[in-house]
N, C-alpha and C positions, 0 to 999 in steps of 0.2 A: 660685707658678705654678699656674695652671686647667689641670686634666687634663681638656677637656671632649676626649668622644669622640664620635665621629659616629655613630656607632651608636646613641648615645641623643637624638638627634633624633627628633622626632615627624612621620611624613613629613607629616600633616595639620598640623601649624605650618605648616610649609613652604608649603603649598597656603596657610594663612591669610595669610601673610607677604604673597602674590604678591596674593590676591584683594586686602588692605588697599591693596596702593599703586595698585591699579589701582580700586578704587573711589573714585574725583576724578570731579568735574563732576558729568555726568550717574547716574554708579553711583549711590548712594543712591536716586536718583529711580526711576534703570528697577528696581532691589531691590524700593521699595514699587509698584511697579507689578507685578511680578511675584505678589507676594500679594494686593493688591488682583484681580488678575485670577481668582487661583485661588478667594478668596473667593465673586466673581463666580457661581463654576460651582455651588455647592450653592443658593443663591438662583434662578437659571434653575431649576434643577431643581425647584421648589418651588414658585413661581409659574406660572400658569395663560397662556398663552397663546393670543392666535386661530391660531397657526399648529398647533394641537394638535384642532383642530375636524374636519377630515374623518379625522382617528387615533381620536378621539373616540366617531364616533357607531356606533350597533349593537353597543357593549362589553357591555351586559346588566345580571349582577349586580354586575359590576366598579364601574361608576361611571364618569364624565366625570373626574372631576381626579384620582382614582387611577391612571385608564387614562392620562392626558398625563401624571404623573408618572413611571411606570412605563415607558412610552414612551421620555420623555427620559434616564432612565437605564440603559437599552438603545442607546440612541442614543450616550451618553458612551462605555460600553464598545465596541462598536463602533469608534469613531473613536480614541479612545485609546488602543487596544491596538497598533496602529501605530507611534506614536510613544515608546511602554513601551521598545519596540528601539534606536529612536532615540535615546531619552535612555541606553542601557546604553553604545552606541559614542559616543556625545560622551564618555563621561566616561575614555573611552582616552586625548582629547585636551586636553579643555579644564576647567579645574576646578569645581566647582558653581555658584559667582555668576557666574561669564561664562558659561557656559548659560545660567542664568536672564537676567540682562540680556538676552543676544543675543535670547533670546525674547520677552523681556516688547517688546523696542523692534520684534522682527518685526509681534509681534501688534497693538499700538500702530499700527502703520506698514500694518496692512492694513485697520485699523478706519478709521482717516483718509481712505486709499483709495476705501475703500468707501462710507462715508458723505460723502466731499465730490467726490474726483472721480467714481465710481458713486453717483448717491443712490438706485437699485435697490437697495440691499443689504440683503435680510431675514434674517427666522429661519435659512433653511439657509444662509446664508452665515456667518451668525455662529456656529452650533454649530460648522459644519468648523472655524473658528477657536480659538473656544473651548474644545471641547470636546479637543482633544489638547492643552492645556495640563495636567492631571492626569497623562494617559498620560506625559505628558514630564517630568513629577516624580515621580514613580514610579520610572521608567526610570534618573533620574539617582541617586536614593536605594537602590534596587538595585546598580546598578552602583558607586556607594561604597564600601558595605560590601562588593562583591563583590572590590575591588581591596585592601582592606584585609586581608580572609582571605587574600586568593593573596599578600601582601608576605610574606616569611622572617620570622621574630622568633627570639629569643633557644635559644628549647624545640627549634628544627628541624634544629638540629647534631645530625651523628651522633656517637654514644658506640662508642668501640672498642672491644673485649675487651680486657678486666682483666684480667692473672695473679690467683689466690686468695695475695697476699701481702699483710703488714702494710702501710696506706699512710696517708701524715700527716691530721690531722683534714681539713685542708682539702678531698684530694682523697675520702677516702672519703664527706665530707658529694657530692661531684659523683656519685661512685660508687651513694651510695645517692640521688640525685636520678634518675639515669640508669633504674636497675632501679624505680621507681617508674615513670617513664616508662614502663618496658615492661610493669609490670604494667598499666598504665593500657591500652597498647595492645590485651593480651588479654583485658581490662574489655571492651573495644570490642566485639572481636569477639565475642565472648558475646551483648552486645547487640543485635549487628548481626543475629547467627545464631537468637537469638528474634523478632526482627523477621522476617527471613525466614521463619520455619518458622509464622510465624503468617499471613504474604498466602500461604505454598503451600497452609493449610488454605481462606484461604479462597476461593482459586483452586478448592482441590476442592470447596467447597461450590457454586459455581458449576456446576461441570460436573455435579454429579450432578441439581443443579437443572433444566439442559438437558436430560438424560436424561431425566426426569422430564416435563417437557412436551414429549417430540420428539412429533412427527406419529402415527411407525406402533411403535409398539410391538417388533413384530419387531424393527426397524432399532436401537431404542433400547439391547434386550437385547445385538444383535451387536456393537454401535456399544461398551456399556458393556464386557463381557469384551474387546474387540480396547485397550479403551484402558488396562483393569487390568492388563492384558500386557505393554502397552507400558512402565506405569508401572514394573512388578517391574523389567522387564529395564534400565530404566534407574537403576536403585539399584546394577546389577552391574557395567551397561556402558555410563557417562554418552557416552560416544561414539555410542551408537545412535541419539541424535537428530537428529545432520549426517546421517545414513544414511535414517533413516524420513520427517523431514521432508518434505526433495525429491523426495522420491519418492513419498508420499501425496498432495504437492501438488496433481497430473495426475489423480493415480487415484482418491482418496479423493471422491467427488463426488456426493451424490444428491439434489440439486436438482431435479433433470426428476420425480424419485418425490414426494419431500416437500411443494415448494413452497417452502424457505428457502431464504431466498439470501441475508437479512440477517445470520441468523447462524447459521453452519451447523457440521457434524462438522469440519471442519479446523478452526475455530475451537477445540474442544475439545481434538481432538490439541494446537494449542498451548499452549493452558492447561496441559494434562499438564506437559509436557515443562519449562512455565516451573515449576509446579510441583515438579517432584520438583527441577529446578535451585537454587531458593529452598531447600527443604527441605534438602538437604547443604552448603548455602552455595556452591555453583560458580556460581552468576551474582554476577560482581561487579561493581560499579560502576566501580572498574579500568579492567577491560577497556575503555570507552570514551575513557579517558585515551590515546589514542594522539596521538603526535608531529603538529603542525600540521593536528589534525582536530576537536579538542574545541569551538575556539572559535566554528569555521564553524557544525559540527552544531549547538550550543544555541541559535545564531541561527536556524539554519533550524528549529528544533523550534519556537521561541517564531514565527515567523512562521507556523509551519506550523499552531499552536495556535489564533495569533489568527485564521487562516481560517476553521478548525474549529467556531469557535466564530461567526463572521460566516455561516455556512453553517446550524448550527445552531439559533441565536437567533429571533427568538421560538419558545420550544419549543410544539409542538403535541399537540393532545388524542393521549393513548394509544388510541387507537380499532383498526380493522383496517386501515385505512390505513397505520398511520404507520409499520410494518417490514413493505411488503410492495408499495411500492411508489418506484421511484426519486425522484417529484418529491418526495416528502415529505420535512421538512428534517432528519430522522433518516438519510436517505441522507447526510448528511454522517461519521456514525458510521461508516457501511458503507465508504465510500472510505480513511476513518481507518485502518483496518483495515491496509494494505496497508503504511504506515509504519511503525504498534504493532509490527507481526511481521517488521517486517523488522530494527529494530533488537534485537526480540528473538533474534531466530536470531543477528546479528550477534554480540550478547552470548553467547546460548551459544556461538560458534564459536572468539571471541576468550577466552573466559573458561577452555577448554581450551588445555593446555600444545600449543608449536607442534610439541613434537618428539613427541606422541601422535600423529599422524599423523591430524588432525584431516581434513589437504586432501583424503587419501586416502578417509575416510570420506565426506567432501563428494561426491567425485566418484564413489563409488560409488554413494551414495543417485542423483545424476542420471543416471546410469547405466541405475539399476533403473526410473526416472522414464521415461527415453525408450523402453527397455526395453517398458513397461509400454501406455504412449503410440504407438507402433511398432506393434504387435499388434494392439493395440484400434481405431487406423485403418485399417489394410490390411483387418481384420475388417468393418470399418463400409464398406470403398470397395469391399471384394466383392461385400456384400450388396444395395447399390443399385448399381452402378454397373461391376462387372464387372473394370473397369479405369479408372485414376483418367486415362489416355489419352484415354478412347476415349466419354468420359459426360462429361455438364455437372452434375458432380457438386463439391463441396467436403467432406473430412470434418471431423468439428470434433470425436470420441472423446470426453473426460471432460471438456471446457468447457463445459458449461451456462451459464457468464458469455457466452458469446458468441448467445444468441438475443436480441439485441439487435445483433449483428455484432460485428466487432469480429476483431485477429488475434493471437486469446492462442496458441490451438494452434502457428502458427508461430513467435513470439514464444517460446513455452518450448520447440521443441526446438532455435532455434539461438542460446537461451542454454546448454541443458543438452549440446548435443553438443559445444562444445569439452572440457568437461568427461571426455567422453566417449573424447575425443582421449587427452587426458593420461594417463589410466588405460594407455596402451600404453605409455608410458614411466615410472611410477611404479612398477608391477606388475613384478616378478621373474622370474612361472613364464611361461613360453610361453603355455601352454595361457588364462590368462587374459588373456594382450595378443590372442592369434589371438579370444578371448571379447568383447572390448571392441572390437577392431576390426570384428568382425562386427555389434555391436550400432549401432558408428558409420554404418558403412555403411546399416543398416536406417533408422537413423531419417534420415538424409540422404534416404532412397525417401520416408519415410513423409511427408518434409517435405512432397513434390512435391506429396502427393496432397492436400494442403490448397489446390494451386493458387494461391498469394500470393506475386505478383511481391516485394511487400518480402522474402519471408522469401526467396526465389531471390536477392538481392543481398547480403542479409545472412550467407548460409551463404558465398556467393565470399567476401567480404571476409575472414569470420570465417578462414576455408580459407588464405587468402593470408598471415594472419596468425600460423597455428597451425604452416606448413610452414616461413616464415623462423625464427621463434623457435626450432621444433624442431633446426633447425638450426646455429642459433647455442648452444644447448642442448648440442649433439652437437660441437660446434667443438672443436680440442684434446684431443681421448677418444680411448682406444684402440678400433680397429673405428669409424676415423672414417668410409671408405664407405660400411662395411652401416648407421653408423648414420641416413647421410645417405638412402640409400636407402628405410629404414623411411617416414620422412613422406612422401618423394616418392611413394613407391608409393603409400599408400593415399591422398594427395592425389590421383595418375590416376584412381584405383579411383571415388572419388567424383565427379570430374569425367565417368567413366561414367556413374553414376545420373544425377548431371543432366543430359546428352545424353538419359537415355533418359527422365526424368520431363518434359523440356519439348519430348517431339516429338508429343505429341499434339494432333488438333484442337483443343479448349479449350484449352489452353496457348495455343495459336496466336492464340486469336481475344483470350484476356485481355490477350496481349504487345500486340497492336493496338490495343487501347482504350487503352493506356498513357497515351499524350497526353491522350487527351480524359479523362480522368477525373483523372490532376492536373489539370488546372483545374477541375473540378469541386471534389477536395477543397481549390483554394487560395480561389477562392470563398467556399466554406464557411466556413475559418478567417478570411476578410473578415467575412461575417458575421455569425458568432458573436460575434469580438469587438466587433462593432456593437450588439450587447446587453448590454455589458456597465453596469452604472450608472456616470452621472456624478461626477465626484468627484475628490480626493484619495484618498481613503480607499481605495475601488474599485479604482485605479489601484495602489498602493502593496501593499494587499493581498488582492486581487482579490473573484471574487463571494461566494467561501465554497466548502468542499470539496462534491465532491457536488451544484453547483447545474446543472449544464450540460443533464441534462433539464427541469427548472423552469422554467429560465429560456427553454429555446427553448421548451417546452411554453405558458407566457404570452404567447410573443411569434408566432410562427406562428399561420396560419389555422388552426379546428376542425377542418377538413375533410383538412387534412395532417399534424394530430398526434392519432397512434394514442393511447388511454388508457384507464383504467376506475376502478372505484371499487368499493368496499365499501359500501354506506348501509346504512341500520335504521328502519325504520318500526315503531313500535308492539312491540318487543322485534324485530323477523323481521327479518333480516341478506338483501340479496343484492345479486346482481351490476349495476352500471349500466357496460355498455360501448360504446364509442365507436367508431365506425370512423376510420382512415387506412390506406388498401393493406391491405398484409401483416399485418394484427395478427391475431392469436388467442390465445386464451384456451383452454390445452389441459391436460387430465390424463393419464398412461402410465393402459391397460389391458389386462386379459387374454382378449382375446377367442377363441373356437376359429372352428374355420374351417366353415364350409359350416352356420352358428349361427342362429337366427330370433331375431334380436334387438328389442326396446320401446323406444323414446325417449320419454319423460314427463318433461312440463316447464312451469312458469307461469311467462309472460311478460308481458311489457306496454310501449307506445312512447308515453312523451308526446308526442314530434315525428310528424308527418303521412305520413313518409316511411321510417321507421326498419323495418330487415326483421333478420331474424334467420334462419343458415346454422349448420348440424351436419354434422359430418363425422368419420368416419372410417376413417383413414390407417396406414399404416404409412410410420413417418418418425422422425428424430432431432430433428431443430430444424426445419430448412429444404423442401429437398426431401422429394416423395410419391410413395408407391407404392400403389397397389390401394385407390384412396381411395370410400369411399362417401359419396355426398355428400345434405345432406338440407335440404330448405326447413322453415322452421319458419313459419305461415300467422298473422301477427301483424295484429288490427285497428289502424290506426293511430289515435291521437288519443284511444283510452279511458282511462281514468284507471282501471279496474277489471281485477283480473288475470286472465291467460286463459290457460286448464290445454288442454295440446296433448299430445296420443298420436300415435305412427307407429310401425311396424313397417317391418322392412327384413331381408334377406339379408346375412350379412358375406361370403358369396360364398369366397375365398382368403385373407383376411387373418387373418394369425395363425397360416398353415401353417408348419410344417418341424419342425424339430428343436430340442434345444438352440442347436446352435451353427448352425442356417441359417436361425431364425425371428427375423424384424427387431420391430425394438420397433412399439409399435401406439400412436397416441393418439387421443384425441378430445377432438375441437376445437369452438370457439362462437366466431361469426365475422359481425360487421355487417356485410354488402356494401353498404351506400350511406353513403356520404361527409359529415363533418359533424352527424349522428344520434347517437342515444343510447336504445338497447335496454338495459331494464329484465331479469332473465331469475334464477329461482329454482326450487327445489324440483325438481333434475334428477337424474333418473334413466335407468340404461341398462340392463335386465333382459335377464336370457338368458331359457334357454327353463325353466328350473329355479326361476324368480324369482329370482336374484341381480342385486344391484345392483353390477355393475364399478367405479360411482364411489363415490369417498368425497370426503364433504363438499359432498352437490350441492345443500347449501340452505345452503350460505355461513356456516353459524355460526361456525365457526372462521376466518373471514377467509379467507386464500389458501393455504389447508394444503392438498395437493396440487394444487395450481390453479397452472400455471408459462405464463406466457404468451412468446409468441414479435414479433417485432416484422422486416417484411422493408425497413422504414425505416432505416438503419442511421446514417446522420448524423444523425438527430435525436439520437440518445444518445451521442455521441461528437465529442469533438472533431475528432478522428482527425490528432493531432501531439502528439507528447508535450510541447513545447514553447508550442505555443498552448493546451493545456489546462494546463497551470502558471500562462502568466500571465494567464488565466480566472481561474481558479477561487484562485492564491496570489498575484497580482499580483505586478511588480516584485519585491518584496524576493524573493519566493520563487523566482522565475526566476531573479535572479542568484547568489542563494546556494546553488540545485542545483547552477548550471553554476559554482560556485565549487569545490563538492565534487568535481563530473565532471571539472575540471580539474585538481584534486591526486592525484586516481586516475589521470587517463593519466600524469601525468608520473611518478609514483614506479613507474606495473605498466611503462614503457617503459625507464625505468633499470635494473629490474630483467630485463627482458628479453635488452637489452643488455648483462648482466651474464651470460646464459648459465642463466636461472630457468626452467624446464618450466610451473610453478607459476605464474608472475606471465605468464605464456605463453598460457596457459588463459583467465587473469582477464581479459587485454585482449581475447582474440579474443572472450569471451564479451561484455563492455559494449561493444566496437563492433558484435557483431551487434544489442544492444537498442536501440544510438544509428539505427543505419539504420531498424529494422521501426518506433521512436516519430518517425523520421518522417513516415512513414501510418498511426500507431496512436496514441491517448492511453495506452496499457500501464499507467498508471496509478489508472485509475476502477478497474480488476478487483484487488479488493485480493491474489489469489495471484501474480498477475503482476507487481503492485507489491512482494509480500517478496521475489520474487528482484531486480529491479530494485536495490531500495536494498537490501539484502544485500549483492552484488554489487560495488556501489558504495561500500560502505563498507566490506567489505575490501577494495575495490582504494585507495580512500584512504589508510587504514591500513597498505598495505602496507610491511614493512620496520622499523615502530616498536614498541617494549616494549611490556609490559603485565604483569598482575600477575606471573601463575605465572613468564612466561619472567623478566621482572623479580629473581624471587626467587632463581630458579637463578642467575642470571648472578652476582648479590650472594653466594652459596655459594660460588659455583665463582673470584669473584675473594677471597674470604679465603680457600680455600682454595688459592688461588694464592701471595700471602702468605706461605702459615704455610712451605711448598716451598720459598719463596725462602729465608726463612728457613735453613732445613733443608738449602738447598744440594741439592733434590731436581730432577731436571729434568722439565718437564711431562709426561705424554703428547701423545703423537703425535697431529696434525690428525686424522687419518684416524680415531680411535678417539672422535673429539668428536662427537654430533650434529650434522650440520649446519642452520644458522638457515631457517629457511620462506624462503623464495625465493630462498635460496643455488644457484652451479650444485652437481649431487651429483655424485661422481665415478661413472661405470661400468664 
């Protein structure tokens, strides 16, 4: 008799069995036409084409058939990278050679197409073809092996604990195969934990490297000891960085000083924190293993990648350009950003045990965030604008991302205030809930004063959402009144501040424009996607991260898109700026007041018409106050440069104190439309000879040089939704809203379940679902880490991960060994309870 057992089945037999009987007839054929075709693609690539002639000319030292070779394989990656996805989810379904056929006979069947019923059908039609045949072999070869890893095999049985008694050869040989096993396991980690501890060094070789070329020196010293500090304490208290993150996010900001903004101090804070995490081993790769999220997330990363990289491609000269200003295809790095950190914070968040009271930490860092944000606008809406009632003012605090517009300020406090919420029911002592409730309140004021009807709809909703769950929260508790009454109350309390924040004239006149301005922004999103390129590819995976200035910036008149430039003539670096409206070109300085100040500057207009304006203001981004304004007396149409002196009064600006002296800047500004002012060598002397500017002959590119833009849809989608399927096409739109829809359903079950916690999480992702419908939230990579943060804990809400993983596997053998033992458990009440369980009170 055959003892065959099924288990030693080869599951790829199987798969062989199935492709054998199904390859009849036509199989063989479309097989070699499948490799026939792929062979195809390195030959294109290799051969010299006329469709390669206008890609061609002006390459230089590159060459003609280097440049079309080089081209066309840019072009494969490109298109292929697409279909790399595609061939990963066929192979869920259907086994390698019916892929392959099904392709080979698509492509077969579109060449026929094209060349008999279309006999139009060139080069670019044939590459879209062609060229995602590799991507889709790739894809399918990936994804094999990747199914063959995830199958169980023989080694993935767990081994029980052994009594230490005599046992027959047979099982002690299992015995010692098993503890080989685990020695192999702690092999691992050995390995894994020298890996780690070698990306934290060289994470820190990074950051000290950034310190090393910051801007000002000062900044770099304070920047450096605030992050050696950070670092210690997080060796003692790996929880400090749910707490410091979110709340440096808002605050940590000196962009309007420095001029970066491609890659700045909260960059670094990250690093840190990923750092010291690498270095003790608490980031694990674990933690992203959560229940019904792993498989979406790596599909959205790999699309998210091939954007990245669509966005990035052809890489461009390192010049002063290329991190300093948006169109540049290195702004696709800069948006990257907002993802990298976000699954980073996710990892650390998930990588901490659930019963360390990680949420609590989370929510206290927002806290300190809005806290911090709070302050610093009421401070900002005093100084210009008296009351945020009663002025057509907007404050915008520690968002320097938004001198381009844009609504982060509101955007992160009615992400961060349900958090805010929470803290009144997580927190024990009095004194800390009457602490967090007062804080909620404030930033709810401070919302107002940013004047952003989104963030006004977002906080109701959030609100509506924060008082049901509280309550459901509070359902079945002892002190079921007082505990129904806590949310209600401070739900009216709030419903006061906005009574009182939206009775002002501006309020009034911004609620009126309501109408006409959605159509404006839906317009716009007509638009923009109007630009987007033709294609597949385009379509599938959109323009690439980071294109949406570029691309309108290409496609719009000169004369309505604001810009500048860095050039270099002859070694000498300076500025060429352009007008559209609102643009300037501005550095913070320190001027005194009632001061005989110098302006000394060489300029020059190749256009007929090009003028050049100086100014300054005392201002944040936007709005001015006690602005000196000054003509700069430019010949048009020389080609020779022309050294300009003026003297001026600063009159008042720069009076007060510490705290009632407003920032000061000045400004370089084209008034006519369509032109291009050349402008170097500027200087702004006091009466002492000092020069308040730094960097006024441009050598260092845009290092303290932040310019301002009052055009605000040219840089912005403004819908979080339509800049998705911009900039990640399709695949990346629906695999967002694949993720956004496993986080509502599991933070809503949990809700419904009586969770404080998973209570927070929903009111916080529907306020960011409301403001990214008049916001992209996206391009600004701090407002991007909470976003996907956010979102992938509320996905993951409810499922394992390592640490809690580990305990539960202790705590069931040690349930076990009890039973055993005839001991009876401890009592519920004496167990942690799981992250988004209701807690008793």
């Amino acid at each position: 008799m055959s003892h065959h057992s099924p288990s030693q089945a080869d599951p790829a037999d199987v798969t062989g069995t199935e492709v054998k009987g199904a390859s009849t007839g036509a199989g063989p054929v479309l097989g070699l036409a499948w490799y026939a075709l792929l062979l195809a693609t390195p030959v294109l690539l290799m051969v010299p084409l006329e469709g390669d002639a206008p890609i061609m000319r002006g390459v230089g030292w590159l060459g003609a058939y280097p440049a079309g070779v080089a081209t066309r394989v840019y072009e494969m990656i490109r298109i292929a990278m697409p279909w790399l996805v595609m061939g990963l989810l066929l192979t869920l379904v259907l086994p390698r050679r019916s892929i392959q056929q099904w392709a080979a006979a698509a492509a077969a069947g579109a060449f026929l197409a094209g060349w008999v019923v279309l006999p139009a059908m060139g080069w670019d039609e044939v590459k879209e073809i062609l060229f995602a045949l590799p991507g889709l072999a790739v894809g399918v070869w990936v994804g094999e092996r990747t199914g063959r890893a995830s199958r169980p095999g023989p080694s993935s049985a767990a081994y029980p604990a052994v009594p230490d008694v005599a046992m027959p050869a047979p099982v002690a040989h299992s015995h010692e195969m098993a503890v080989r096993g685990v020695s192999g396991i702690h092999e691992g980690a050995e390995g894994g934990r020298a890996v780690g501890r070698a990306a934290a060094s060289l994470l820190a070789v990074a950051v000290l490297a950034s310190l090393l070329d910051f801007p000002d020196p000062r900044f770099a010293i304070a920047l450096g000891i605030g992050l050696l500090a950070f670092a210690t304490a997080l060796f003692f208290f790996p929880r400090l960085c749910l707490l410091v993150v979110p709340a440096a996010l808002p605050l940590l900001d000196l962009a309007p000083w420095t001029g970066r903004f491609f890659w700045d101090e909260f960059d670094l804070l990250m690093l840190v924190a990923m750092a010291v995490a690498l270095w003790q081993g608490r980031f694990r790769i674990s933690a992203f293993a959560a229940a019904g999220l792993a498989g979406v997330l790596v599909l959205f990363v790999l699309t998210w990648l091939t954007s990245l990289l669509t966005g990035l491609l052809p890489l461009q000269p390192l010049d002063l350009n290329a991190f300093s200003a948006y169109w540049s295809n290195y702004n696709s790095l800069r948006v990257a950003k907002g993802l990298i950190w976000g699954l980073v914070f996710f990892g650390l968040y998930r990588s901490q045990p659930a019963a360390s009271g990680r949420f609590l930490a989370l929510s206290a860092g927002m806290a300190a965030g809005v806290l911090g944000v709070s302050l610093w606008a009421l401070w900002e809406q005093a100084l210009f604008a008296g009351a945020a009632t009663t002025a057509d003012y907007r404050v915008t605090a520690g968002f320097s991302s938004m001198h381009t517009g844009g609504g982060h300020i509101e955007a992160y406090l009615v992400i961060a205030l349900p958090f805010v919420w929470g803290l009144i029911f997580l927190v024990r002592r009095p004194v800390l809930r009457a602490l967090a409730g007062s804080v909620f309140l404030l930033g709810a004021y401070a919302m107002f004063a940013t004047v952003a009807r989104g963030g006004l709809i977002a906080l109701a909703g959030a609100l509506l959402i924060l008082i049901a769950g509280s309550w459901l929260a509070r359902r079945g508790q002892a002190g079921r009144g007082m505990g129904r009454a806590v949310p209600l109350g401070l739900g009216l309390a709030t419903l006061v501040v906005m009574a009182v924040g939206v009775s002002g004239d501006f309020w009034h006149k911004r609620l009126e424009q309501t109408a006409a301005d959605a159509w404006i922004r839906i317009n716009h999103w007509s638009e923009l996607l109007s630009l987007r390129d033709p294609g597949v590819a385009a379509a599938l995976i959109g323009q690439g991260l980071g294109t949406v200035p570029a691309t309108t910036l290409v496609n719009r008149l000169p004369a309505e898109a604001g810009s500048y430039r860095y050039a270099s003539e002859g070694g000498n670096a300076y500025l060429a700026l352009n007008s559209a409206g609102n643009f300037y070109m501005a550095q913070r300085v320190p001027p005194a007041p009632a001061e005989r100040l110098r302006l000394e500057l060489s300029v020059r207009a190749p256009s007929s018409e090009a003028g050049l304006e100086a100014s300054l203001c005392e201002k944040v981004l936007f709005n001015s106050l006690r602005c000196q304004w000054l003509k700069v007396g430019v010949a048009n149409g020389e080609p020779a440069w022309q050294a300009h002196s003026q003297s001026f009064d600063s009159g008042e600006i720069g009076a007060g104190d510490l705290f009632t002296r407003r920032p000061v800047q000045f400004s370089l500004y084209n008034p006519v439309p369509g032109t291009v002012v050349e402008v170097d060598n500027v200087r702004l002397l006091n009466e002492r000879g000092d020069d308040l500017l730094r960097n006024g002959d441009f050598t260092n590119g845009g290092d303290f040089w932040f310019f301002k833009s009052g055009d605000h849809l040219f840089w912005h989608a403004k819908n979080l939704w339509v800049h998705l399927l911009f900039e990640q096409g399709w695949m990346g739109l629906i695999l967002f809203n694949l993720i956004l829809l496993l986080a509502l359903v599991r933070l809503a079950r949990a809700v419904l379940g009586g969770s404080i916690e998973a209570t927070v999480l929903l009111a916080a992702t529907g306020a960011w679902i409301i403001v990214g419908g008049v916001d992209s939230l996206v391009d600004a990579p701090r407002i991007a880490l909470l976003v996907y943060a956010i979102l992938l804990i509320g996905a993951a809400w409810g499922a394992e991960h390592g640490p809690r993983h580990a305990s539960r596997s202790r705590r069931s053998q040690g349930r076990s060994r009890r039973t055993r033992a005839d001991v009876a458990p401890p009592a519920a009440s004496a167990r942690p309870a799981p992250e988004g369980a209701a807690r008793p009170r």
